[in-house]
C-alpha positions in Angstrom: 28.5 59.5 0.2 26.1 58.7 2.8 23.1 56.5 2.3 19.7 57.8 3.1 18.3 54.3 3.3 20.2 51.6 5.5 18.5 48.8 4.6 20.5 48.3 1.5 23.4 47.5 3.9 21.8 44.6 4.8 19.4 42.6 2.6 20.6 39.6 1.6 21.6 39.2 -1.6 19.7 37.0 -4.7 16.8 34.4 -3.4 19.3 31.7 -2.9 21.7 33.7 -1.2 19.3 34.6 1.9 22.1 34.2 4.7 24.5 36.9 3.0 24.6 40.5 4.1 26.5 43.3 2.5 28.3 45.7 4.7 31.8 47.4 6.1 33.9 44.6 8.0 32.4 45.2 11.2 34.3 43.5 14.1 32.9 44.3 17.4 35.9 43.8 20.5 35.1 43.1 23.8 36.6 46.3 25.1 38.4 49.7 24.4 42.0 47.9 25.5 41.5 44.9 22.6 40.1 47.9 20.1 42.1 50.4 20.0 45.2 47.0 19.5 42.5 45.7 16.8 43.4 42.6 18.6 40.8 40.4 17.2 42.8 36.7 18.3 42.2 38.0 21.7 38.3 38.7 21.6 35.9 36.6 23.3 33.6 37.8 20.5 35.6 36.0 17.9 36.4 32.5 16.7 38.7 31.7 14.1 37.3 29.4 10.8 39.7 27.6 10.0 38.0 24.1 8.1 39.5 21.3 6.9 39.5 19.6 3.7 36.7 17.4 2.2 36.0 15.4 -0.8 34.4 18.1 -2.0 35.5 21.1 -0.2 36.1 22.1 3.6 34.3 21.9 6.8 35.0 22.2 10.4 33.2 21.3 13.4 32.8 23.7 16.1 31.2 24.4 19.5 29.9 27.7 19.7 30.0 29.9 23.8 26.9 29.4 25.6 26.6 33.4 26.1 26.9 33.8 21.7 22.6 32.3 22.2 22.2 35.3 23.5 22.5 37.1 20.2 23.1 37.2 16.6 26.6 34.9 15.0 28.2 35.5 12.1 30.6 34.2 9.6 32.9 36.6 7.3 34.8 34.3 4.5 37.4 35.2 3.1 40.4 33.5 1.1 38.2 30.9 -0.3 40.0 28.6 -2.6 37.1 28.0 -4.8 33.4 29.1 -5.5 31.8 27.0 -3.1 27.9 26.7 -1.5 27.8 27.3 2.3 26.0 24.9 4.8 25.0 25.2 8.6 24.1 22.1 10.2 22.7 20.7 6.9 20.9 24.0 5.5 22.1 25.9 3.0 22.8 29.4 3.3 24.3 31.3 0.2 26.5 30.4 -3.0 29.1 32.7 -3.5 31.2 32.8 -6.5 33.1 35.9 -6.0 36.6 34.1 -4.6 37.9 37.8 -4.0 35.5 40.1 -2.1 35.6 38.9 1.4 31.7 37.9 2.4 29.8 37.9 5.3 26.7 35.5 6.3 24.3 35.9 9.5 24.0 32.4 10.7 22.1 32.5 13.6 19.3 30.7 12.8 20.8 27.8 11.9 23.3 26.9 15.0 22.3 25.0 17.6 23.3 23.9 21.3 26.3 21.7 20.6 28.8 20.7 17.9 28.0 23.0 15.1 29.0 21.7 11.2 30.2 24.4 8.8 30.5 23.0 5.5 31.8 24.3 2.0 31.0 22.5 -0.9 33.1 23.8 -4.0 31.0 24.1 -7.0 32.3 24.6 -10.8 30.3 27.5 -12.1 30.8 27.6 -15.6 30.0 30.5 -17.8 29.2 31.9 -14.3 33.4 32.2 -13.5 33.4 36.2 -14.3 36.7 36.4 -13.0 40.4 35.0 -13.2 41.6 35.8 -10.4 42.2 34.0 -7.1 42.7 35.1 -3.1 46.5 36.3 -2.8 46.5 35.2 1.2 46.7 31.6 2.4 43.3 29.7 2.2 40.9 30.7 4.6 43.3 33.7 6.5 41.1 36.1 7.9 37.9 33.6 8.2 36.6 33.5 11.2 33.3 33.8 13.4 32.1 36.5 15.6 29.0 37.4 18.1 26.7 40.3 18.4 24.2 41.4 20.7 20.3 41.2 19.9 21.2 45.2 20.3 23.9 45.8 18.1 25.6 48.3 15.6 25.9 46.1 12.8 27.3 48.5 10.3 28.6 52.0 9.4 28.8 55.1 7.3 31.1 57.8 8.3 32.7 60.8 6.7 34.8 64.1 7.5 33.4 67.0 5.0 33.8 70.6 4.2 31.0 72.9 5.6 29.0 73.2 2.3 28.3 76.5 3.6 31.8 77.5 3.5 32.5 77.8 6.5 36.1 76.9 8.1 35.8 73.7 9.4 34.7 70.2 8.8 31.6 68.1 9.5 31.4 65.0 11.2 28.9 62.6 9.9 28.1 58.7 11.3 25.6 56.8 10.5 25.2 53.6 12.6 23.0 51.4 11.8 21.3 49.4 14.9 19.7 46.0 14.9 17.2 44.5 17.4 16.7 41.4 17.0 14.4 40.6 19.7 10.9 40.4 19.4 9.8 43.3 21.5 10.5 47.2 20.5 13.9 47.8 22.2 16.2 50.4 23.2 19.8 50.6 21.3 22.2 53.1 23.0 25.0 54.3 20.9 28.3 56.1 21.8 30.8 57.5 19.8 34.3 60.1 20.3 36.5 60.9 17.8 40.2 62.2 18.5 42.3 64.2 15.5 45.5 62.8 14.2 47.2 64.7 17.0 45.8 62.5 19.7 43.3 65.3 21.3 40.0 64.3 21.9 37.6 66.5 19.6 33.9 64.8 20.6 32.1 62.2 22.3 28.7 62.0 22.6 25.7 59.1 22.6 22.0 58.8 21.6 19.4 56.2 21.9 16.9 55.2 19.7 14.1 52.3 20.6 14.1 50.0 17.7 11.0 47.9 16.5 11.2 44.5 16.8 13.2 42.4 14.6 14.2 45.2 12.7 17.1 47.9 12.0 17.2 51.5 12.0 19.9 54.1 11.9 21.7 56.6 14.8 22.8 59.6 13.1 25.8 61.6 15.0 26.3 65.1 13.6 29.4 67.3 14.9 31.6 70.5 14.0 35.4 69.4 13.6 37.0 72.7 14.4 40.6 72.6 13.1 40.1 70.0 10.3 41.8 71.9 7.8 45.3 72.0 9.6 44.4 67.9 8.7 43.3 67.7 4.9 43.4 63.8 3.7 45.2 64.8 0.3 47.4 61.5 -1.4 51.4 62.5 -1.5 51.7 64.0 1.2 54.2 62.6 4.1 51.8 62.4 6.4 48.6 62.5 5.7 46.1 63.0 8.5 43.5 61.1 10.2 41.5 61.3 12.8 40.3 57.9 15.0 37.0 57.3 15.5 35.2 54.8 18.2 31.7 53.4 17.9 30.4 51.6 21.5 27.3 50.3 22.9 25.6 51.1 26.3 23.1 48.4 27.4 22.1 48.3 30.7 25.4 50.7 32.1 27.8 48.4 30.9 29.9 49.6 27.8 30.3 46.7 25.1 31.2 46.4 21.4 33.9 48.4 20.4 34.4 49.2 17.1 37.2 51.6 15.8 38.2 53.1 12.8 39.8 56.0 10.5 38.6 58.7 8.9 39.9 61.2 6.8 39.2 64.8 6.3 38.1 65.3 2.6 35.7 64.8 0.2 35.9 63.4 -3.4 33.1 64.7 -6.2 32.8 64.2 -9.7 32.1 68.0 -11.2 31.8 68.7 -14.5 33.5 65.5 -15.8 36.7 66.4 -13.1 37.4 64.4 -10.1 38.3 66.9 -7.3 38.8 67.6 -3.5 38.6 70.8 -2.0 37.4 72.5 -5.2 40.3 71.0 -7.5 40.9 68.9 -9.7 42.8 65.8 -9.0 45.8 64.8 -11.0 46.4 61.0 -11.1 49.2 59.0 -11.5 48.0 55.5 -11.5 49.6 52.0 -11.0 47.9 48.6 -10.7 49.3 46.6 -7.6 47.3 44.0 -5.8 48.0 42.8 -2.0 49.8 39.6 -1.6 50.8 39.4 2.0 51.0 42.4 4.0 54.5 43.5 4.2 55.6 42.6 0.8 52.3 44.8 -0.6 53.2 47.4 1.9 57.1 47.7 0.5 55.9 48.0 -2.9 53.1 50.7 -2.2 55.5 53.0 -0.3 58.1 52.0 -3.1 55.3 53.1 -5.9 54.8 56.4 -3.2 58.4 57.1 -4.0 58.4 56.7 -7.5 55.6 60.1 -7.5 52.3 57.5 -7.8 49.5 59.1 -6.1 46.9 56.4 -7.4 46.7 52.5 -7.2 44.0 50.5 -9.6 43.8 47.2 -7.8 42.4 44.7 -10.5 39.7 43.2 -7.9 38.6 44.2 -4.3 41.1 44.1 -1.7 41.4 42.8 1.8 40.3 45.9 4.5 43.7 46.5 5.6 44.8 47.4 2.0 42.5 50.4 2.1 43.4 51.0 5.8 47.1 51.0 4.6 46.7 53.3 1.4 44.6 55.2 3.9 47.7 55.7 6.1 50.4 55.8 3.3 48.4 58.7 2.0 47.4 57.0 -2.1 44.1 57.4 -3.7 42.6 54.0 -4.7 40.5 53.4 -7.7 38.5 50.1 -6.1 37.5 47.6 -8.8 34.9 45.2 -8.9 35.9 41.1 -9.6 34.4 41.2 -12.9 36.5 40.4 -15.7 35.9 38.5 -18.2 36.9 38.9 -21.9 35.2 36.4 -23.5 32.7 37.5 -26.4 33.2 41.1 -24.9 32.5 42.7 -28.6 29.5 40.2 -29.0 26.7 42.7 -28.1 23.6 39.9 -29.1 21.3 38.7 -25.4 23.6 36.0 -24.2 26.3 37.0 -26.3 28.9 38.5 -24.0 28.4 37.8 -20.3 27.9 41.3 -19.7 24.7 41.2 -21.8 22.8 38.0 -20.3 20.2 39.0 -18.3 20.5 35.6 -16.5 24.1 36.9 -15.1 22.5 40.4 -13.7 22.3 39.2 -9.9 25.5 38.0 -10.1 26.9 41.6 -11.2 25.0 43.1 -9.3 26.2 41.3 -6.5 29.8 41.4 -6.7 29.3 45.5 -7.5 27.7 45.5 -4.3 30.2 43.4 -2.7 33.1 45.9 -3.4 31.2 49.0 -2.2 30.4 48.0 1.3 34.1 46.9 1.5 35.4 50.0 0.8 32.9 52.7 0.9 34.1 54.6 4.3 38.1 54.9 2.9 39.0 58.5 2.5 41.5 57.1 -0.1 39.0 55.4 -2.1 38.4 58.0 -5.2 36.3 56.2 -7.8 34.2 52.7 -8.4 34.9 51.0 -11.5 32.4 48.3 -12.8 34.9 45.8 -13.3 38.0 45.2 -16.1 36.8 45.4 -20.0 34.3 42.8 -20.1 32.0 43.9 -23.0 29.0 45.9 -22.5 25.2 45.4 -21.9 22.5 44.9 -19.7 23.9 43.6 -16.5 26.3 46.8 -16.7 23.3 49.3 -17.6 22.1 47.3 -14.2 25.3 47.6 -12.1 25.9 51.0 -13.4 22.1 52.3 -11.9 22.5 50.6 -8.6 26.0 51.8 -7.5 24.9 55.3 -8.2 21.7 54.6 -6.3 24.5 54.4 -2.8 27.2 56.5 -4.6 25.9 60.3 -5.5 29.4 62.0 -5.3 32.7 59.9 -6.5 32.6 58.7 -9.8 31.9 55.2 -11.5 33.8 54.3 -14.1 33.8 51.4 -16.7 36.8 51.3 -19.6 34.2 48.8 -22.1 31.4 51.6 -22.4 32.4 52.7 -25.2 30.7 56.3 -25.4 27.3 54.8 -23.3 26.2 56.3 -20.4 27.0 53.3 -18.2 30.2 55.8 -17.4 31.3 58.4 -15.5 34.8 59.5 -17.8 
């Protein structure tokens, strides 16, 4: 599950889409208090987006803290109405026609001292619409801005695993990946403590790296979990356990930019054409169910629970709290990518079927990529799918050999490969 090279995480995406990065939803909060609440409306560290309409789309206006100069700004979309082409004070920064995956842009470069334009222009993409579907929230929940320090953790991977050796505990692995953005070779001091789902603290420890300039590298914590199988992650149980992890930074002996989350102990692997955990096979009983707002998807997911459904098959990527709430519930997830398009599916000529035009592949590419960082560090996250039955072809072939360039252990799966290798089951 964990990727050997970080740079992945965060290379923008196709030539015109420079500004976009790919990554877990990485909120940093002021301090411990505001993370451990996830109380993002109270962070200095965070503005909300909320634009108004245009002629052609939405934009809002918007003075920026002095103190956000002193480091990196981003923008995370999300419940777009509409494709749309993103704009900072006039330059262009990405097009984005995935209205589902939530995306995040570094915009850094193009803010100034002042009042700051944000513009989205909605675009009609054509042949290029690969999808149906629309956000479930209100337009634009969940958008917001957020600042970062030249010496930052801008993203994650983190895992609770057997001992491949046998032995009776777990293995704590995080992998942060560190920016520095400065122009001079800098020092990046990361912390971290994890604490079981009993409250007791099991580790803490830090380690520093010094970073070259304007570049990012990766902290690697490494820690025995003694205990961890009194807390297997398994979906169906009542409670299933997990452990809370904390990732902080250290500049200058002042502690800043807190970032918590879950993990579960467990690991998912594809053997011999079986899904299991802990050496057996998984038996699934699947249902489809989307989020629309939080507590009506949370009713029907502990309803589905009841009912003796241990796996949900959302049709598109979800917003991160339906992972962290399948996390909690204790229901493996089956996360699909926002491709589905029927259209020609059986129509296997170049340029037949969408899935088979080459001049498409970014864009698969892209919104496969999209739905891994979102979800990659769920414990109840199972399997990848490709997308809904959308034909077969080269951007598939393509989609198919990059998620398994990130994703050596849990399965990828795609229903239209009809016997092709493109497909895991």
């Amino acid at each position: 599950m964990l990727l050997t090279i970080f740079s992945l995480a965060l290379s923008a995406g196709r030539a015109q889409n420079p500004g976009r990065i790919f990554r877990t939803e990485v909120t940093p909060y002021s301090n411990r208090a505001e993370a451990v609440k996830h109380a993002k409306d109270d962070s200095d560290l965070k503005i909300s987006f909320r634009p108004t309409a245009t002629r052609q789309g939405a934009a809002q206006s918007l003075e920026l803290p002095l103190k956000w100069f002193s480091g990196d700004v981003y923008l995370h979309l999300e419940n777009v109405p509409a494709m749309y082409c993103l704009t900072v004070n006039g330059q262009k920064v990405a097009t984005v026609e995935d209205l589902t995956t939530a995306a995040d842009f570094r915009i850094t470069r193009a803010l100034k001292n002042g009042l700051n334009e944000i513009r989205l222009e909605f675009v009609d993409a054509g042949r290029r619409m690969l999808s149906p579907h629309c956000p479930a929230g209100k337009d634009f929940e969940n958008s917001y801005l957020y600042a970062q320090d030249h010496r930052a953790v801008v993203d994650y991977e983190a895992e609770i695993i057997p001992d491949p050796e046998g032995r009776n505990f777990g293995i704590m692995k995080i992998n942060a990946v560190v920016r520095n953005a400065y122009t001079t070779p800098e020092p990046v001091r990361v912390h971290f403590d994890l604490y079981d789902p009993a409250g007791k603290l099991v580790d803490h420890n830090n380690l520093t790296k010094v970073v070259a300039p304007k570049s990012i590298d990766t902290i690697r914590f490494k820690t025995f979990v003694y205990g961890s199988y009194n807390h297997k992650w398994m979906a169906g149980r009542t409670n299933p356990g997990l452990y809370k992890a904390m990732l902080f930074v250290n500049r200058e002996g002042t502690y800043k930019e807190y970032m918590p989350f879950n993990l579960g102990f467990g690991k998912t692997e594809f053997t011999d054409g079986r899904i299991t955990r802990f050496g057996e096979e998984l038996v699934l009983k699947k249902a489809v169910c989307n989020a629309t707002d939080r507590a009506t998807t949370t009713l029907k997911l502990k309803t589905l629970k009841k009912q003796g459904i241990n796996t949900i098959t959302p049709d598109y990527p979800q917003p991160e709290w339906f992972y962290a709430l399948c996390d909690e519930l204790g229901l493996y997830v089956i996360d699909q990518a926002d491709i589905s398009i029927a259209d020609k599916r059986n129509d296997r000529t170049v340029g037949g079927t969408p899935s088979n035009d080459p001049e498409l592949v970014d864009e698969f590419v892209e919104r496969v990529k999209a739905m891994y960082y979102r979800s990659r560090n769920h414990v109840c996250v199972i399997a990848y799918s490709l997308g809904a039955p959308s034909g077969n072809g080269y951007n598939m072939y393509k989609a198919y050999e990059w998620l398994k360039s990130v994703e050596k252990f849990r399965p990828v799966i795609y229903t239209d490969a009809d016997g092709e290798w493109d497909s895991d089951l």
